[in-house]
Structures are given as C-alpha cells and as structure tokens.
ZANU-466307 format. One record per residue: residue number from 1; residue in three letters; x, y, z of N, C-alpha, C in turn. Coordinates in Angstrom, 2 decimals, padded with zeros to 5 digits. Example, Ala and Ser with C-alpha at 12.3 -4.5 7.8 and 13.67 -1.06 7.14 Angstrom:
residues 2
num	residuo	n_x	n_y	n_z	ca_x	ca_y	ca_z	c_x	c_y	c_z
1	ala	013.19	-005.69	007.80	012.30	-004.50	007.80	013.20	-003.30	007.80;
2	ser	012.85	-002.25	007.08	013.67	-001.06	007.14	012.90	000.03	007.87;
end
This chain:
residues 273
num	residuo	n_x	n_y	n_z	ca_x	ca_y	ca_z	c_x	c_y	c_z
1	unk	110.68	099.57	110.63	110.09	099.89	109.33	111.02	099.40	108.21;
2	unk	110.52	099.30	106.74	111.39	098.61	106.07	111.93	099.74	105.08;
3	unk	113.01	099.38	104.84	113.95	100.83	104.24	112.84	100.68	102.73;
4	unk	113.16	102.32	102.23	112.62	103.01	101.98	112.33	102.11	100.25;
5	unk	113.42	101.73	100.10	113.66	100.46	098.57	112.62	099.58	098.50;
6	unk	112.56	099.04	099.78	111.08	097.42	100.05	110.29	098.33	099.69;
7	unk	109.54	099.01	099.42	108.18	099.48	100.06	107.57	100.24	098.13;
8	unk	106.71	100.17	097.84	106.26	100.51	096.34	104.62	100.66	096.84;
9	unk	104.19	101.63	095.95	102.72	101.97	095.89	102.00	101.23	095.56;
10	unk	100.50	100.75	096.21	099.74	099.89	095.36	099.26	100.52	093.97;
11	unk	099.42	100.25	093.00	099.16	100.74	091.82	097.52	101.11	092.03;
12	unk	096.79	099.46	091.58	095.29	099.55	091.40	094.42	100.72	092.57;
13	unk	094.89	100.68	093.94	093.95	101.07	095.09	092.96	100.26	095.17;
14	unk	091.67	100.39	096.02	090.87	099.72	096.66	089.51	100.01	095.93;
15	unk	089.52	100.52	094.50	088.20	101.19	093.90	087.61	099.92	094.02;
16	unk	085.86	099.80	093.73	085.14	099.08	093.39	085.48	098.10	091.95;
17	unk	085.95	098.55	091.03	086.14	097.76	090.05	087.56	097.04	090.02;
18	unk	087.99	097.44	091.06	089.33	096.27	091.43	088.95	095.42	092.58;
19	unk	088.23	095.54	093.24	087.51	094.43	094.07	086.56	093.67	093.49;
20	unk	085.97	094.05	092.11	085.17	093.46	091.12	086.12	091.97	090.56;
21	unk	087.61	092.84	090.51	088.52	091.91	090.11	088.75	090.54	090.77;
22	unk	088.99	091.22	092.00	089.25	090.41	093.03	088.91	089.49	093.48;
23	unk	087.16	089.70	093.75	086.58	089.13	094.71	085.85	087.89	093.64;
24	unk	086.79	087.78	092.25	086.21	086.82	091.45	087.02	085.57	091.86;
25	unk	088.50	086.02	092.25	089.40	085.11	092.23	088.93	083.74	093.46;
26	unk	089.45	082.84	093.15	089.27	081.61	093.91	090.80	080.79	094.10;
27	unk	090.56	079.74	095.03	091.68	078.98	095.21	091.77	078.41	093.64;
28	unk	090.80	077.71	093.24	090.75	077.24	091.92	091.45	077.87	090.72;
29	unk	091.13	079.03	090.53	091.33	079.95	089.43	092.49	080.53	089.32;
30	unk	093.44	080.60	091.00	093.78	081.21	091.35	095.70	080.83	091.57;
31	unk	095.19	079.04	092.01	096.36	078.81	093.17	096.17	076.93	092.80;
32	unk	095.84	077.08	092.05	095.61	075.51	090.81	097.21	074.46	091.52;
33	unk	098.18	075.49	090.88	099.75	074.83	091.07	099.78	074.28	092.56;
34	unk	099.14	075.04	093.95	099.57	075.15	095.05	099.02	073.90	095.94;
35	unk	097.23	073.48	095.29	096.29	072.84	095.98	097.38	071.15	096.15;
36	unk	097.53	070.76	094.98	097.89	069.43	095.57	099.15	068.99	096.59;
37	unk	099.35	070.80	097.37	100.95	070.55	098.27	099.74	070.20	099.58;
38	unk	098.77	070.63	099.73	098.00	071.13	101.02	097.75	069.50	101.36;
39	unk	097.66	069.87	102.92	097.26	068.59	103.58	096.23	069.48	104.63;
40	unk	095.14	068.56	105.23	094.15	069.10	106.31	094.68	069.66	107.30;
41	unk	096.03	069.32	108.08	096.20	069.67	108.63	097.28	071.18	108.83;
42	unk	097.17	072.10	107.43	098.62	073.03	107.55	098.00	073.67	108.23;
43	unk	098.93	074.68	108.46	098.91	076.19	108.84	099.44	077.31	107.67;
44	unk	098.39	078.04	107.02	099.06	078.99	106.31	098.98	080.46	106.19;
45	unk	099.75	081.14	105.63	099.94	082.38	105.59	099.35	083.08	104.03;
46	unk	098.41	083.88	104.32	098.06	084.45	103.22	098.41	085.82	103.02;
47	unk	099.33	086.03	102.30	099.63	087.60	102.29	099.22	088.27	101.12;
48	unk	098.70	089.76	101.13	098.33	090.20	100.71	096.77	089.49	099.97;
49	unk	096.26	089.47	100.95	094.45	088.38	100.58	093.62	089.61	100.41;
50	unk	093.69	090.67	100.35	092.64	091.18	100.01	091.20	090.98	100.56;
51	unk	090.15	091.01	099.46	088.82	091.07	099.97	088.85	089.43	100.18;
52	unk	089.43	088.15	100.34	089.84	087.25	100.92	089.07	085.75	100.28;
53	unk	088.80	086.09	098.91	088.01	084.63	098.30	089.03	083.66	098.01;
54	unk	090.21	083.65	097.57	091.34	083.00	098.04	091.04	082.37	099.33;
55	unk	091.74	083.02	100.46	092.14	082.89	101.28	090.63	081.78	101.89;
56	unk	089.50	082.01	101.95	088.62	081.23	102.03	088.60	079.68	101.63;
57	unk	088.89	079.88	100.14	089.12	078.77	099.40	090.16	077.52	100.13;
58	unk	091.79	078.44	100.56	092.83	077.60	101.57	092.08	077.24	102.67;
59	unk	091.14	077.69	103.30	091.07	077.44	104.78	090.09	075.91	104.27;
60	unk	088.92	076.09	103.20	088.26	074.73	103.03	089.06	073.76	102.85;
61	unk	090.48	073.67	102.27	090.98	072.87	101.57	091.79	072.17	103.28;
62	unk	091.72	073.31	104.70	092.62	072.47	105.98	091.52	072.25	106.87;
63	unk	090.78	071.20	106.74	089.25	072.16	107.79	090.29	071.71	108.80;
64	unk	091.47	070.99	109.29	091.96	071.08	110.54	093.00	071.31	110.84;
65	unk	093.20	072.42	109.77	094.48	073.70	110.07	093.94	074.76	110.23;
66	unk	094.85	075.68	109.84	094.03	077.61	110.38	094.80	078.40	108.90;
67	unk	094.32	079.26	108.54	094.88	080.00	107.47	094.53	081.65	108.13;
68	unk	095.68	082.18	108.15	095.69	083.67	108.20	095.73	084.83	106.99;
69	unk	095.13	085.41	106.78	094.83	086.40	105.67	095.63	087.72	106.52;
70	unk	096.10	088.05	105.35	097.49	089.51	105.89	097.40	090.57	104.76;
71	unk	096.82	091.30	105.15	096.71	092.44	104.09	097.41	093.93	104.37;
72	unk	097.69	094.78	103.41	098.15	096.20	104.38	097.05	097.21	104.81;
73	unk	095.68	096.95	104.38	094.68	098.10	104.14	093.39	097.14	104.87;
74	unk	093.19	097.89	106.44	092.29	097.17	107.37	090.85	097.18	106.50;
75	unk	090.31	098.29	105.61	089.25	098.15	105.10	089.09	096.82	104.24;
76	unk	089.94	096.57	103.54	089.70	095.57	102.78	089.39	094.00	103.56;
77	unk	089.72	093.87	104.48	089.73	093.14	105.53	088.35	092.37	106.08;
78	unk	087.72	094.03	106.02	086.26	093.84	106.57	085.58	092.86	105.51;
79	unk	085.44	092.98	104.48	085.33	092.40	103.44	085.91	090.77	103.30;
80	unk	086.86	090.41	103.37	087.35	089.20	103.48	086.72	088.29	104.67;
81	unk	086.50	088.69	106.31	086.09	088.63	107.01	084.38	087.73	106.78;
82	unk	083.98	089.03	106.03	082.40	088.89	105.53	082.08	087.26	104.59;
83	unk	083.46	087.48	103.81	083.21	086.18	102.93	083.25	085.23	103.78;
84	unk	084.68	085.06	104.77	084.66	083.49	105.56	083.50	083.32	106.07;
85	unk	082.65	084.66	106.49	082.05	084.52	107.80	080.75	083.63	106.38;
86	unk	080.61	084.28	105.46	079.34	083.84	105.12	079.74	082.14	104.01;
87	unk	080.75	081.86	104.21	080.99	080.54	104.30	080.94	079.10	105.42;
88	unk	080.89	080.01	106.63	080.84	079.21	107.75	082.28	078.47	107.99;
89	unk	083.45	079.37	107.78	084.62	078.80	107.89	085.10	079.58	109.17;
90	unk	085.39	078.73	110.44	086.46	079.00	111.79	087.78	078.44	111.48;
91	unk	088.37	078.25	110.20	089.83	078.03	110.98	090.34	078.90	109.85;
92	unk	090.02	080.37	110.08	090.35	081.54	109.13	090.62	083.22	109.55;
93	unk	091.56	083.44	110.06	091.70	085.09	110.66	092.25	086.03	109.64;
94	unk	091.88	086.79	109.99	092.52	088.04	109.42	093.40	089.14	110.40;
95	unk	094.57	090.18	109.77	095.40	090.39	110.25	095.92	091.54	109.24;
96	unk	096.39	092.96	110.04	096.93	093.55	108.67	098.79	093.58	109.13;
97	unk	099.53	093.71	108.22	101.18	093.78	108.08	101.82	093.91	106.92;
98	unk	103.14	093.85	106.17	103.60	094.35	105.70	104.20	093.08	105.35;
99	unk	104.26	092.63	104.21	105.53	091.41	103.74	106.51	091.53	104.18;
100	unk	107.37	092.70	103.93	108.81	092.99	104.48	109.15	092.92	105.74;
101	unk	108.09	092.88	106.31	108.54	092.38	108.22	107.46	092.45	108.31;
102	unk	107.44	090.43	108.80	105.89	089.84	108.82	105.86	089.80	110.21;
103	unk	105.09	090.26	111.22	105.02	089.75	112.72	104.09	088.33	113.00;
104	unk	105.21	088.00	112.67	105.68	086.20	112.87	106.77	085.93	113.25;
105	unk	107.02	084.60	114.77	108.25	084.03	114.37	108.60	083.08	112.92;
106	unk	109.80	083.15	113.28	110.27	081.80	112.62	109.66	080.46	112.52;
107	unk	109.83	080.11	111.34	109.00	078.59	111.49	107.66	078.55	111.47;
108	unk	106.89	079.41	111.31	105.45	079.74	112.16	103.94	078.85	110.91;
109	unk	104.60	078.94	109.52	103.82	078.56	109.12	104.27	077.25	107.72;
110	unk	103.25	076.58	107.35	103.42	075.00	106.74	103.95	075.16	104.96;
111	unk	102.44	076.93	105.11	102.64	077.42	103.48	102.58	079.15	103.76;
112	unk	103.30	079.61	103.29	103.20	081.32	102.90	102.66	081.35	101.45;
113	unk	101.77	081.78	101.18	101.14	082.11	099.87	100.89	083.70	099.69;
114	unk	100.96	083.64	098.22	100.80	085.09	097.93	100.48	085.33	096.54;
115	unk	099.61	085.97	095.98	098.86	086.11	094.78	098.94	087.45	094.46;
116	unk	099.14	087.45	093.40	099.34	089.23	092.81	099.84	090.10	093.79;
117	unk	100.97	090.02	094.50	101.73	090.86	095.17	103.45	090.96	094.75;
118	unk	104.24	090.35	094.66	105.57	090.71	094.54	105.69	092.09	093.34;
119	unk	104.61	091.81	092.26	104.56	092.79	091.00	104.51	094.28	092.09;
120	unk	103.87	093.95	093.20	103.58	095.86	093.66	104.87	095.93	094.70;
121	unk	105.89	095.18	095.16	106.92	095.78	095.83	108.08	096.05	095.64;
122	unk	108.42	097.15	096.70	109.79	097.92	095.87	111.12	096.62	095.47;
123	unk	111.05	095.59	096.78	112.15	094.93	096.86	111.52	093.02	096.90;
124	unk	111.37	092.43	095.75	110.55	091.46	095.63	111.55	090.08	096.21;
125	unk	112.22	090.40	096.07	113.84	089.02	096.91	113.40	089.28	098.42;
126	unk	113.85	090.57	098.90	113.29	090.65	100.44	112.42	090.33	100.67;
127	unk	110.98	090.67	099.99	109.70	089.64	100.52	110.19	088.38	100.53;
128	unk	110.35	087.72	099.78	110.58	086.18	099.50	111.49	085.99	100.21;
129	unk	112.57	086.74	100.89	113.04	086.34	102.50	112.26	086.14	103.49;
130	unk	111.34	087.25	103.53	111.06	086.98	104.87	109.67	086.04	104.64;
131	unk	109.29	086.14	103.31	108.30	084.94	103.50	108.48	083.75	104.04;
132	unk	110.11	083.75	103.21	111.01	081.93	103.49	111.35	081.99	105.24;
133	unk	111.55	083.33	105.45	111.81	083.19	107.14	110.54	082.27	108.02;
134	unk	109.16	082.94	107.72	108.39	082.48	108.49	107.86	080.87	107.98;
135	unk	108.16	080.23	107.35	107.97	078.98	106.70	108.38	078.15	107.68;
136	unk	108.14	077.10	108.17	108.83	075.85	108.31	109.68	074.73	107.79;
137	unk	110.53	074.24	107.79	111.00	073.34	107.52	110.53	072.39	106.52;
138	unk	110.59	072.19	105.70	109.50	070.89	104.78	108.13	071.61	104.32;
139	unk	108.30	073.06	104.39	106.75	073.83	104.05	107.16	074.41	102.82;
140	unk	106.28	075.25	102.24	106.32	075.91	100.91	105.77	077.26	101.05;
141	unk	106.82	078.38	099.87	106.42	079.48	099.77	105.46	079.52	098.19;
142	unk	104.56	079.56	098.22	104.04	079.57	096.81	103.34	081.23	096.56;
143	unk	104.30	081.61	095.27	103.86	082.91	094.29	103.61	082.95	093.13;
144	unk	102.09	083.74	092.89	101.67	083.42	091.52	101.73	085.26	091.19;
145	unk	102.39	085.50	090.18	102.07	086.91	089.26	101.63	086.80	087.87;
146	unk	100.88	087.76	087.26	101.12	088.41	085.92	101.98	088.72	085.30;
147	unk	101.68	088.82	084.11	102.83	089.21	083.32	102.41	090.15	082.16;
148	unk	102.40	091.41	082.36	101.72	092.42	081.43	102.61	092.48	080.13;
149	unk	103.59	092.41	080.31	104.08	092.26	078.52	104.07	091.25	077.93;
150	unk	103.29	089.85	078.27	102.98	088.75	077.55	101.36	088.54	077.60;
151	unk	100.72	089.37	078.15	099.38	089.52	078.01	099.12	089.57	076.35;
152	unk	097.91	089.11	075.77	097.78	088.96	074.28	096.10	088.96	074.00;
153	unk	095.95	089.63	073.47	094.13	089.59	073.01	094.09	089.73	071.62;
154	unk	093.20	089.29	070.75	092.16	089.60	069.72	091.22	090.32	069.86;
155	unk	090.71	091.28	069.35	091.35	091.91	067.67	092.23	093.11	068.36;
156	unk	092.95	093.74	067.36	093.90	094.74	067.81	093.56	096.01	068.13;
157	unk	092.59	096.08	069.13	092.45	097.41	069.49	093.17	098.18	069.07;
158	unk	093.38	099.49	068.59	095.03	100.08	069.13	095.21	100.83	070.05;
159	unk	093.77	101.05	071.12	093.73	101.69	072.35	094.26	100.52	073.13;
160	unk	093.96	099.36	073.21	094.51	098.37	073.82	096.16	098.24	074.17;
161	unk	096.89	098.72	073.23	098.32	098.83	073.34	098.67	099.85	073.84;
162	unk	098.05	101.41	074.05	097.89	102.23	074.69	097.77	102.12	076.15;
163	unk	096.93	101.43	076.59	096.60	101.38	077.74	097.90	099.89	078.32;
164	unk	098.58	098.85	077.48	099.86	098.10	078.25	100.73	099.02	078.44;
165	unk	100.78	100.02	077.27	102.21	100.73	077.13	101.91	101.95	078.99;
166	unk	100.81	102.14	078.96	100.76	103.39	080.19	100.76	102.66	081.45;
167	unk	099.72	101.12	081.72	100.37	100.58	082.85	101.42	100.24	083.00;
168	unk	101.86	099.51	082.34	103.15	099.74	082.95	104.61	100.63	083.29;
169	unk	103.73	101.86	082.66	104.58	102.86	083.03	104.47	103.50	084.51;
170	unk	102.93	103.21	084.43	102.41	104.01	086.07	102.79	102.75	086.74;
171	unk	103.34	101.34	087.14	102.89	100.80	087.56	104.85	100.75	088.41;
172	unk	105.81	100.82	087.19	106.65	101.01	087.56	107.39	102.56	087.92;
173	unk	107.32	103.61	087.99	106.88	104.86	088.77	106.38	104.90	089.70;
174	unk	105.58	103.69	090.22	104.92	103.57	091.52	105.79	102.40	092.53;
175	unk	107.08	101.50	091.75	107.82	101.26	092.32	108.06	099.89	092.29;
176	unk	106.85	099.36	091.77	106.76	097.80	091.41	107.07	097.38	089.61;
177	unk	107.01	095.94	089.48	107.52	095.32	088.19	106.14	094.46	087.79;
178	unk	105.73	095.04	086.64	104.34	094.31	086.07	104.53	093.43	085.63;
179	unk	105.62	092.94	084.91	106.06	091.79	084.16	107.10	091.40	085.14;
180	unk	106.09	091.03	086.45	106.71	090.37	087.20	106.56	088.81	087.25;
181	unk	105.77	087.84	086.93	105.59	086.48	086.46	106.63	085.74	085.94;
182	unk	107.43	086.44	084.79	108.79	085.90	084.00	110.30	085.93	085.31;
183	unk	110.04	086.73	086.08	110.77	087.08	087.07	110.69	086.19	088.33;
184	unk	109.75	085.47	088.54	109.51	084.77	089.41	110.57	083.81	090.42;
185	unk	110.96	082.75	089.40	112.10	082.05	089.75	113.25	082.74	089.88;
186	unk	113.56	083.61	089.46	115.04	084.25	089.77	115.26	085.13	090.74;
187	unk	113.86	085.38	091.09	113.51	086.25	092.52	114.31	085.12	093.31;
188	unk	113.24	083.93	093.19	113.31	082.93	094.46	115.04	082.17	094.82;
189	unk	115.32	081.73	093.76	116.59	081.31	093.54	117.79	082.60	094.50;
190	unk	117.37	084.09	093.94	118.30	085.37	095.00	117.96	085.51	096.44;
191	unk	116.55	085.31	096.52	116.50	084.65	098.14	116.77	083.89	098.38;
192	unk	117.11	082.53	097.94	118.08	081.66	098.47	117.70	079.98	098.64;
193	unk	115.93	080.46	098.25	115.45	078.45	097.65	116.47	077.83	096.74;
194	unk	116.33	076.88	097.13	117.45	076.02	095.92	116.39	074.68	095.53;
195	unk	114.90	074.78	096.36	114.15	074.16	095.15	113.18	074.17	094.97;
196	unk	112.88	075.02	093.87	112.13	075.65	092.94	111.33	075.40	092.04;
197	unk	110.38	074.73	091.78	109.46	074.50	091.13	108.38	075.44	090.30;
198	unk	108.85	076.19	089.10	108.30	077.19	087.94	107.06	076.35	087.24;
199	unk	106.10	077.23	087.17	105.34	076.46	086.50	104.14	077.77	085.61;
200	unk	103.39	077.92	084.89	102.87	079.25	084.68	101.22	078.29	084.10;
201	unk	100.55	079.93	084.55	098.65	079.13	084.41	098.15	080.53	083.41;
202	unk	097.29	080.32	082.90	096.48	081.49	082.76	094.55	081.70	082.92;
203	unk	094.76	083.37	082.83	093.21	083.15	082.54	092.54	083.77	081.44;
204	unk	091.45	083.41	080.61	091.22	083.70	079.56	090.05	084.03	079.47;
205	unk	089.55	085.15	079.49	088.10	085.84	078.90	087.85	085.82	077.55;
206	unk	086.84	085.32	077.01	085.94	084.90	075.69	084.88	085.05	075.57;
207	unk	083.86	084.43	076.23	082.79	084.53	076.19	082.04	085.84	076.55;
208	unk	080.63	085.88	075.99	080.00	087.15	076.38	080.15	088.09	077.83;
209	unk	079.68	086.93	078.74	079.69	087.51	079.85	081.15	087.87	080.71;
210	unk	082.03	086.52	079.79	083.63	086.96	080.59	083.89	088.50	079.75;
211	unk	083.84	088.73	078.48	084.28	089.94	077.73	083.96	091.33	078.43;
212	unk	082.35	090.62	078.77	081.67	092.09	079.03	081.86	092.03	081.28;
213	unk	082.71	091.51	081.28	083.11	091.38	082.64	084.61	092.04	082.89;
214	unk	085.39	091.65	082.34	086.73	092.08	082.13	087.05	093.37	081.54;
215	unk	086.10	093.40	080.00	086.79	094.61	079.70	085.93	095.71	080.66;
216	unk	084.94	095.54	080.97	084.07	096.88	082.04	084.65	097.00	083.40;
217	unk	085.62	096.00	083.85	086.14	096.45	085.43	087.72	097.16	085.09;
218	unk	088.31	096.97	083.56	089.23	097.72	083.24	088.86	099.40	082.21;
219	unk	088.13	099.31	082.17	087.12	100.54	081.22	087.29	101.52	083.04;
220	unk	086.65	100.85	083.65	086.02	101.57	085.38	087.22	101.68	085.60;
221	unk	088.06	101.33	085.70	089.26	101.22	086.92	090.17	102.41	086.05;
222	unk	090.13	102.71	084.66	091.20	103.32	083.83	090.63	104.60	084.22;
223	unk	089.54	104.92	084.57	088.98	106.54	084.65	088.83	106.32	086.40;
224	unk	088.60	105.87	086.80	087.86	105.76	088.20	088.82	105.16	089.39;
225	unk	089.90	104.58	089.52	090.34	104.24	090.17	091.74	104.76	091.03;
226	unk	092.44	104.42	092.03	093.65	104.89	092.43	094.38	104.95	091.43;
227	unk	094.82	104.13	090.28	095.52	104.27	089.20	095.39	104.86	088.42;
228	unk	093.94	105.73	087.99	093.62	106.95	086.96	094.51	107.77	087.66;
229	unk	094.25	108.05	088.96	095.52	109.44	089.80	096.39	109.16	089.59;
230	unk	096.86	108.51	089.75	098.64	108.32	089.85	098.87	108.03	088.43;
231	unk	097.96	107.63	087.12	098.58	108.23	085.74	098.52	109.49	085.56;
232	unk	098.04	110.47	086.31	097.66	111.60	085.88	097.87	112.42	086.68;
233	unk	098.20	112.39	087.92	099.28	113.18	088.84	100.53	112.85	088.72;
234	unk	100.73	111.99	087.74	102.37	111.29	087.72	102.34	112.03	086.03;
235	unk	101.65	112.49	085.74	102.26	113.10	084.22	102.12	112.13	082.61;
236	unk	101.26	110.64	083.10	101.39	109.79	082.33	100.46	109.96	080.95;
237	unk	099.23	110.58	081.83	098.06	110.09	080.95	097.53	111.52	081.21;
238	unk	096.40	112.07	080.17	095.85	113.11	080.45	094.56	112.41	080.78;
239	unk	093.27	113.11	081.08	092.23	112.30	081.79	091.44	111.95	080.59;
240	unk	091.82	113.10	078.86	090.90	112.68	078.11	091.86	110.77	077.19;
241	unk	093.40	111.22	077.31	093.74	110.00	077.02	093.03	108.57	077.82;
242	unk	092.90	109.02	079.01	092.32	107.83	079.86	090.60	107.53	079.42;
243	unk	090.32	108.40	079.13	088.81	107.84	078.35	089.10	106.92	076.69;
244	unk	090.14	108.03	076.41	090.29	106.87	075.39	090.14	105.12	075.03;
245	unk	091.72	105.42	076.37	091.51	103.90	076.77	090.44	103.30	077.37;
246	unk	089.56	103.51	078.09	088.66	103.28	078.81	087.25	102.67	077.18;
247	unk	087.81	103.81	076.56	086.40	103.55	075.19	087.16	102.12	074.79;
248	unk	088.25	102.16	074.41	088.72	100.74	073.51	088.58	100.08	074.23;
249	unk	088.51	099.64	075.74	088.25	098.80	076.57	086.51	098.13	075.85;
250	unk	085.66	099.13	076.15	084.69	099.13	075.92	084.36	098.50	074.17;
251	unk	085.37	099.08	073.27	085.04	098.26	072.31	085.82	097.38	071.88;
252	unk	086.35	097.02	072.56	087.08	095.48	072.65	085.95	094.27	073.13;
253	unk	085.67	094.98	074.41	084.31	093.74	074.74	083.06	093.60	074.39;
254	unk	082.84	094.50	073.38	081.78	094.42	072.58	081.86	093.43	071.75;
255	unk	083.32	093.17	071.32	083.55	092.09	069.92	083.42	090.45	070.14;
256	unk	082.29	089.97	069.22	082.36	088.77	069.70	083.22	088.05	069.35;
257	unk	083.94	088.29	068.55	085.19	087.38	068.62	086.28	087.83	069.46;
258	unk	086.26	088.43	070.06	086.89	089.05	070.72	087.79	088.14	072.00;
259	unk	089.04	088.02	072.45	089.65	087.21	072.78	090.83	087.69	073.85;
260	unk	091.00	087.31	075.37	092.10	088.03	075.80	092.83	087.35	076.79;
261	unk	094.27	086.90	076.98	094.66	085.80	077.67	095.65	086.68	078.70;
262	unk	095.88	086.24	080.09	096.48	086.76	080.71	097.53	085.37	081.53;
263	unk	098.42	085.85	081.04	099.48	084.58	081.56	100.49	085.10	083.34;
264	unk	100.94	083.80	083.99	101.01	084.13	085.23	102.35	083.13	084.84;
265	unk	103.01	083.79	085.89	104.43	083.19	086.19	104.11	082.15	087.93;
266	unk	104.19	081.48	088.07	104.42	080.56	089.54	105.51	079.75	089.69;
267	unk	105.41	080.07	091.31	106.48	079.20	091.56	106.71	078.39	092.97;
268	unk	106.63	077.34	093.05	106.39	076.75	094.28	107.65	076.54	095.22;
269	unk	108.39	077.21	096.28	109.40	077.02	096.50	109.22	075.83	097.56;
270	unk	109.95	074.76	097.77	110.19	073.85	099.05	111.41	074.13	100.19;
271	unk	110.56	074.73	101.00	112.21	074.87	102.47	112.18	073.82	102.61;
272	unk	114.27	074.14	102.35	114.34	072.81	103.17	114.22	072.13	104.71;
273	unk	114.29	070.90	104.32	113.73	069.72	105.90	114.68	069.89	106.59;
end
C-alpha cells in the first residue's frame, strides 16, 4: 500500500454532473500536445481514464497497439468499457489500480498518460515515478492539469470568486493541489526527467450552448456532488453558501457575453533511450 502522504481524496466524486464533465473530454480537446508523439503501433497506459472518452480516442489513434485505461473506482469503468465497446474498438482494456504502485513491470509501456489527475494526489513526484518506472526506454510520460488560480471569466460574478476561493480550499484539505498545471514541470524535473517538454492548452466556453453547459454541470456539482460533502463536512461551506454559488453559476451562464477560460499546464516527458 502506498504510505499514507501518496494517497489524497478525489475531490469531485463520481456524481452525474462530473461525468457530464468528463465524458465530454476527447483525445482532441484533451491531449492535443500528446497526439503527434503516437505511432500505430504503441502500447499505452491510461491512468486515471475515467468514464474513458480519452482513452478511446488513444486506442483509434494505435489501431495496432493496445491502450489500457486504469482507474481507482470499478464503477466508472463500466462506463468507459460501454464507450470503446460502442466504438467498435479491440485494442482497448480496462483495469482498476492506484498510480502510486501501478501493477506493471518495468518497461511495460511506449506512453503513460494522464489527464486531470496529479491535481488529486497526496504525493504528485511519486506518481511521476512510478509512471516513469513503467515507461520504456524512448517512450513518454505525458500530463495535462488545470490550473484554478489562473482560471479567468467575464463578467465578474462575485459568487464566482466565492466559489475559486472554496475549491480550492476543499480541494486542498482533501490532500491534492488545484493549481496544479503551473507545477507541472517541476514535478517532472523532481522525479528525475531531464527532458521535458512544457507546453499549456486551454478550454474556453462562450457560446450559448458551451455557457449553458459548463456553468449547469458546476451549479449541479456545487450542491449535488461528493464535493458539496466534503465542503460541508469539512466546515468550508454552509449548504445555503453552496446555493449561493450554485445561483452565480447559474447567472453567469445566463450572460451572453459571458466568457470563461480554463488554462492547463502540460508536459511531455521523454525517457531516456
């Protein structure tokens, strides 16, 4: 088991409006920096894939490699499963484990990838060991995060600043670093890549349907989700503050000018040959 430091709470949980999140993401949207390392033939590691539209996306990009999806929570699984299956993709498994001790040997895979995960663990260098452990030679670890204190929207809610200032309070109380993106490279560099390739993407909701998409799966998730508890069994938020936020959510994406950018830290590491 991994000492007690590696290990941090998933903030979000598995509600419906964080799989709303999720199950939007794509290789495209997602992993932009990563696509032009891939060749048909890798083998890769997807950790922490979730409901698995990612991880789908990698397996089209090897039709004659295999991509493994690694999550900690078997339910979510079923779900990922469902997508390959209803893609018609076989060179795609699923698997649940723990970053901090991946059951893998050494060498085992071409790419370790990982998307919105180092932000939720206790010890984000140790992942990125043992990610770099199971890598091969001449393969790549590629990590993409957020970065909640460079997140930026139009117009100024002032529930909006309410609700950065409380995630990331619950988010680090729960053991992980939200403005983990800026952190990226210096993770990788303390595990011990020496070459490193930083690069940062974002995504940007504007339009009607992105506004009224984004701000309603964060409106849901602020009252409704694993993270309403743990602001509010953790002492953060009272449940009527959390409607608050939940309303400015709501009238944030009402506004048509309304504007909200979410920036990502990446970083492509190369083991060496």
């Amino acid at each position: 088991m991994p000492h007690a430091r590696e290990t941090a709470v998933y903030t979000h949980g598995h509600h419906e409006s964080v799989l709303r999140s999720h199950t939007w993401r794509t290789a495209e949207n997602s992993a932009a920096y990563l696509l032009g390392a891939l060749r048909p033939s890798m083998r890769i590691l997807d950790v922490g894939c979730g409901p698995g539209t990612i991880t789908a996306g990698l397996a089209a990009r090897v039709p004659d490699g295999h991509v493994t999806g690694l999550d900690r929570e078997p339910g979510v699984l079923e779900r990922a499963r469902a997508v390959a299956d209803g893609r018609g993709l076989t060179n795609v498994g699923f698997v649940t484990g723990d970053v901090h001790a991946l059951d893998f040997p050494d060498d085992s895979f071409c790419v370790v990838h990982a998307h919105q995960v180092l932000q939720h663990v206790g010890d984000p260098v140790a992942a990125l060991r043992e990610m770099r452990r199971v890598t091969r030679p001449g393969g790549y670890v590629a990590v993409r995060d957020a970065d909640y204190a460079a997140m930026a929207w139009y117009p100024a809610v002032p529930g909006l600043d309410d609700w950065l200032d409380l995630y990331r309070r619950v988010a680090r109380a729960n053991g992980g670093e939200p403005d983990a993106g800026r952190r990226l490279k210096a993770w990788a560099l303390a595990a011990g890549f020496t070459d490193v390739t930083a690069s940062s993407g974002t995504w940007t909701f504007s339009t009607q349907e992105e506004r009224a998409w984004w701000s309603g799966l964060w409106a849901d998730r602020t009252v409704a989700s694993a993270y309403a508890e743990r602001a509010v069994d953790g002492g953060h938020a009272t449940r009527e503050r959390l409607e608050a936020v939940a309303a400015a959510w709501r009238e944030w994406g009402a506004r048509e000018d309304a504007w909200f950018a979410v920036p990502h830290g990446e970083i492509l590491c190369r083991e060496d040959a």
